[in-house]
C-alpha positions in Angstrom: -33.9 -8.1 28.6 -36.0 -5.2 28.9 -37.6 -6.5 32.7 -33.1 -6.4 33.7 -33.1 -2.8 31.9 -36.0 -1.8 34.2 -34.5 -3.3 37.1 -31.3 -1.5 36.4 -32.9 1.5 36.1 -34.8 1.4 39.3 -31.8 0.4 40.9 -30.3 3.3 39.5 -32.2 5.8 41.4 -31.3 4.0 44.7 -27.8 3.0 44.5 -25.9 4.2 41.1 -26.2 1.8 38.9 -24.7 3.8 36.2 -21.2 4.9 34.4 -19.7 6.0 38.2 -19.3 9.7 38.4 -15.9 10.9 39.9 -13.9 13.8 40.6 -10.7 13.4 38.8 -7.6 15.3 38.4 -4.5 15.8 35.5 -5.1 16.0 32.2 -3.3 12.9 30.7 -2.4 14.4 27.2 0.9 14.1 26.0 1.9 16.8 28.6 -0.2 17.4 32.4 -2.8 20.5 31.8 -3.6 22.6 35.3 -4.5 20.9 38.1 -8.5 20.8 38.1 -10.8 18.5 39.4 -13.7 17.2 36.7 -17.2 15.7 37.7 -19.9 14.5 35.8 -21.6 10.9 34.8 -19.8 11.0 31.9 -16.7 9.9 33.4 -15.6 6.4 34.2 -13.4 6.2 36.9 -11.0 2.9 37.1 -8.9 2.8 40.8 -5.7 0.5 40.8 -3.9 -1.5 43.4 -0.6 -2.1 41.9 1.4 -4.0 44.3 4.8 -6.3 44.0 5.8 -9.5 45.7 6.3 -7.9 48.5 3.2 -6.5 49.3 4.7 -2.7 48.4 2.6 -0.6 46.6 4.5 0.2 42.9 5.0 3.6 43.1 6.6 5.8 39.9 3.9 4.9 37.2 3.0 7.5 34.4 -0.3 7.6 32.6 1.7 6.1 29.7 2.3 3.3 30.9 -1.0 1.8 31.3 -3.7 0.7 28.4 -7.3 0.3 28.7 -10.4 -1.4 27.3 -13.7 -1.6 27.7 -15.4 -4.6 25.7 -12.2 -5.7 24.2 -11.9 -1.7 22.2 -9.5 1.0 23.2 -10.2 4.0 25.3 -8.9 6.9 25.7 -7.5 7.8 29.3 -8.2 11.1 29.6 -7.8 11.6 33.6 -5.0 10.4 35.6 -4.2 10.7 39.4 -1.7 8.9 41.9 -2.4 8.1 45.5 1.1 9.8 46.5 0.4 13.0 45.2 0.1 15.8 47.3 -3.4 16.7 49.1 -5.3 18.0 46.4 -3.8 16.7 43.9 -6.0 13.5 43.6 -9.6 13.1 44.2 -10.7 13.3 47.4 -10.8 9.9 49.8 -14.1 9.1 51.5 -13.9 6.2 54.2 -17.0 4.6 55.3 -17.0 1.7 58.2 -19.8 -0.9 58.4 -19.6 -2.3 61.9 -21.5 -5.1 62.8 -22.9 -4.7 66.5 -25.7 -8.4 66.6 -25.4 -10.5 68.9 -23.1 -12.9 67.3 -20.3 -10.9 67.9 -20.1 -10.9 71.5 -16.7 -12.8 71.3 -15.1 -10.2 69.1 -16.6 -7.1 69.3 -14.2 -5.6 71.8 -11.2 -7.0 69.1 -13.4 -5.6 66.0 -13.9 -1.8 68.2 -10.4 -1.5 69.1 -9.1 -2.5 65.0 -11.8 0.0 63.5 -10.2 2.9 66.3 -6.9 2.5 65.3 -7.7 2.0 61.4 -9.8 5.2 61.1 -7.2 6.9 63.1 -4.4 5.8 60.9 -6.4 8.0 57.9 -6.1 11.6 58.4 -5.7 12.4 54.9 -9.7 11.4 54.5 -12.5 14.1 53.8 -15.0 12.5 56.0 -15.8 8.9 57.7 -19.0 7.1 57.3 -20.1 5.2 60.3 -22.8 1.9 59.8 -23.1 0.1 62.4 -25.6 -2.5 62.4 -27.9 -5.8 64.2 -31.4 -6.0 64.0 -31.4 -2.5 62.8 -29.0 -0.1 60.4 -27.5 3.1 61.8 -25.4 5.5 59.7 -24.2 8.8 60.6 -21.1 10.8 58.5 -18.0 12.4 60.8 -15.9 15.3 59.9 -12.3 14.8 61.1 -12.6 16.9 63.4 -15.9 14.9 65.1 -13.1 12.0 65.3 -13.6 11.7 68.7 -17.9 11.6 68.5 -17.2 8.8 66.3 -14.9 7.1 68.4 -17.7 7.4 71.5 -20.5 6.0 69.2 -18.1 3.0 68.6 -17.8 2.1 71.8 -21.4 2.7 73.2 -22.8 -0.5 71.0 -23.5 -3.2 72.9 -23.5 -6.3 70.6 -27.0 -7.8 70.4 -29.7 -8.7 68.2 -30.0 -10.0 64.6 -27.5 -9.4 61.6 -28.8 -7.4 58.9 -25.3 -7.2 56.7 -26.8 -6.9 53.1 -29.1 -4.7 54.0 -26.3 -2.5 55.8 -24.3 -2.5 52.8 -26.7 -1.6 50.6 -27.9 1.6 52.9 -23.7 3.0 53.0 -23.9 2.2 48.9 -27.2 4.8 49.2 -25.4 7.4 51.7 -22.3 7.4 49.4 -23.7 8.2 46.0 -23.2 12.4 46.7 -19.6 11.6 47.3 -17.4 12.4 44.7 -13.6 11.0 44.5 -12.1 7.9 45.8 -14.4 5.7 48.4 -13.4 3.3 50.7 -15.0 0.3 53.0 -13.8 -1.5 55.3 -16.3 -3.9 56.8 -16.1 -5.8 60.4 -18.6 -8.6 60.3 -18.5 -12.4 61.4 -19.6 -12.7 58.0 -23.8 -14.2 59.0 -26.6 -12.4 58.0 -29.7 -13.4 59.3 -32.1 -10.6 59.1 -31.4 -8.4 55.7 -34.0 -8.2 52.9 -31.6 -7.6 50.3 -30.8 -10.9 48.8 -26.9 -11.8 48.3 -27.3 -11.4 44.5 -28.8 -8.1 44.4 -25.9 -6.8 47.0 -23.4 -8.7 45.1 -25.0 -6.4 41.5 -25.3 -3.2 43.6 -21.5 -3.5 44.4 -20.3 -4.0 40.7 -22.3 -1.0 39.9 -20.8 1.5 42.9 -17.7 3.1 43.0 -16.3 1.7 45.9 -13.4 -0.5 47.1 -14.5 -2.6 50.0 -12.0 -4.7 52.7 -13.7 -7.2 54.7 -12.5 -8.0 57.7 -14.0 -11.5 59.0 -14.3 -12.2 62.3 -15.2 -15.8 62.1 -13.0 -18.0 64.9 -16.1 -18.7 66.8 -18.4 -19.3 64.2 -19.7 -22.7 63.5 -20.3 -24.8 61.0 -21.2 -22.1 58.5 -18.0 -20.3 58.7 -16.7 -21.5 55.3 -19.4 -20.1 53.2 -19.3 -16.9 55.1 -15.6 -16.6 54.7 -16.6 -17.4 50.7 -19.4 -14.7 50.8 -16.7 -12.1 52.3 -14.2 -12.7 49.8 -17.0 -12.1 46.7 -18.2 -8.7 48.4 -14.5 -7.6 48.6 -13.4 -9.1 45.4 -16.2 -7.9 43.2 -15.1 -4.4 43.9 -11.1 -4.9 43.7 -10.3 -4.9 47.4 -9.3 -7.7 49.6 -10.8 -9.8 52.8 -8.6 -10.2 55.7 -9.4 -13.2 58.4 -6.8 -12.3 61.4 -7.4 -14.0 64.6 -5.4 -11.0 67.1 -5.0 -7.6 66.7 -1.5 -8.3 65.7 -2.2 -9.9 62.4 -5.2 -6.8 61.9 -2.1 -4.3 62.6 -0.2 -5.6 59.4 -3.7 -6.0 57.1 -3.7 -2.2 58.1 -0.4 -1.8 57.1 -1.2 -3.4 53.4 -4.2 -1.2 53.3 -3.2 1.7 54.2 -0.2 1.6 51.4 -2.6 0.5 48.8 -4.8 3.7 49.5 -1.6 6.1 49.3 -0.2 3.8 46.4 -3.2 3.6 44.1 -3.8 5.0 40.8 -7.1 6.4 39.4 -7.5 6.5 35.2 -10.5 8.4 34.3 -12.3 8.4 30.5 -14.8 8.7 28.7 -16.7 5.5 26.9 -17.1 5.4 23.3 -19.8 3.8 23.7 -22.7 6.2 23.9 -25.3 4.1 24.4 -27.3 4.4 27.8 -29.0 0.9 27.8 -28.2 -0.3 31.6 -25.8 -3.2 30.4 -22.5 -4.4 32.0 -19.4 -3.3 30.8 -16.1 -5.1 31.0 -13.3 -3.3 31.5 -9.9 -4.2 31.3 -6.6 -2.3 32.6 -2.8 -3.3 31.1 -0.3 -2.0 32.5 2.5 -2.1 29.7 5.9 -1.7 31.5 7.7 -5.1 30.5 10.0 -4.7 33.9 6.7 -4.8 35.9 5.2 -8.2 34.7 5.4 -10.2 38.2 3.5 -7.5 40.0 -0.2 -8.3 41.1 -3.0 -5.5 40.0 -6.5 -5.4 41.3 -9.3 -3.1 40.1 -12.8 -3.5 39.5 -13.8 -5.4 37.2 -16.4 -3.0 34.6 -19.1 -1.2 35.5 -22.9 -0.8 34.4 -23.4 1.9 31.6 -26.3 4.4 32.3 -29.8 3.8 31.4 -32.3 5.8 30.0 -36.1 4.0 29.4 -36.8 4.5 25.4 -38.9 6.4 24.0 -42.9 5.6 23.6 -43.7 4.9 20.0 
């Protein structure tokens, strides 16, 4: 237990394996206090996807009509925020893109540029746009909205070639994020095989349960082999783990309408913010469990992560 506890807590330092720290808005008392936006490790953000059969995102919620638990005991939800508020109104949304560039993308890397263009495009409401683009090697660089069209060149100049590092350019976007505060969001264009990263598929899979962001995959994987079925599986548990989704279209057609259910799940989703009663910083997971208690509302689907790894703090010497 205590080698895990030291392992957490190294991990900590690069990648945030700790209670996620947020910027959160609304005071969810019995009435809404001032609009202001809190931040600290303290806080426990949990984001929503509340969607009906439809694929609409549930719109109309209140702060009392949701429960939530972490290991199976009651906690207060203290911070509230919906994705259809008004700009500043909700924490702000941070969008990074990992975009594979090796050479086993040759087939669909004009398909994968032209999606990703259009996608980021579709977002103007974001604060920024993180760019990793990846083969052999990992490149990441951060846009301003206004550097749209920078990011757009940088896109296009990648010629696909080389080796696929995919773990380990997760695992470098999960570094760059942790001074973001607010909502995060990745969407990843891969053929799903790596065949260069360091980081193991395990440690990827525990570095993603213990960040704050929603990841959606989108496999490219109509020319891949024989291998294509565990890479579709490995893409689903990278998006899953985190509450997203993985997408496998074959033409830009089927990627318009994934963007079309992404896009309304960012503007639909809800954040609940508290504090754990649990004060104890000893690295382990938590489980945490969302209910949403509107009886009209049991056929819709909700994703969200799935808990979160509390803080850790080595003991003291005796």
């Amino acid at each position: 237990m205590r080698a895990r506890s030291l392992y957490l807590s190294r991990m900590g330092r690069k990648i945030g394996l700790a209670a996620p720290f947020v910027a959160m808005v609304c005071l969810a008392g019995a009435g809404v206090a001032a609009q202001t936006f809190r931040t600290g490790v303290d806080v426990v953000n949990v984001s929503l996807a509340i969607m009906d059969k439809a694929g609409t995102a549930v719109d109309g919620l209140q702060v009392t009509d949701f429960e939530l638990y972490e290991n199976g005991k009651k906690q207060e939800i203290r911070y509230f925020a919906r994705g259809d508020a008004e700009k500043g109104a909700q924490p702000p949304l941070h969008v990074g893109l990992l975009f594979d560039t090796s050479g086993s993308m040759g087939e669909d890397i004009r398909m994968a540029r032209s999606a990703a263009i259009k996608f980021l495009n579709r977002l103007l409401h974001a604060e920024d746009m993180t760019i990793v683009d990846f083969d052999t090697e990992v490149r990441t660089m951060r846009y301003s909205q206004d550097e749209f069209p920078r990011l757009v060149e940088r896109l296009r100049s990648r010629k696909p070639d080389g080796w696929t590092a995919l773990y380990d350019a997760l695992g470098t976007y999960l570094t760059a994020s942790l001074d973001q505060l607010g909502q995060k969001v990745l969407v990843l264009y891969t053929d799903g095989g790596d065949t260069r990263s360091a980081m193991s598929f395990t440690d990827l899979l525990t570095s993603l349960k213990a960040a704050d962001v929603t990841v959606y995959a989108i496999g490219f994987l109509e020319h891949q082999g024989s291998g294509r079925n565990m890479q579709r599986m490995q893409l689903q548990q990278l998006a899953d783990v985190t509450g997203g989704q993985a997408f496998f279209p074959l033409s830009l057609k089927e990627i318009d309408k994934v963007y079309d259910r992404v896009v309304a799940e960012l503007e639909g989703r809800y954040v609940l913010g508290y504090v754990s009663s649990n004060p104890k910083m000893d690295g382990t997971w938590r489980p945490v469990d969302v209910k949403l208690l509107r009886k009209d509302l049991k056929d819709v689907k909700m994703r969200t992560r799935k808990g979160y790894f509390a803080p850790y703090r080595e003991p003291a010497s005796k």
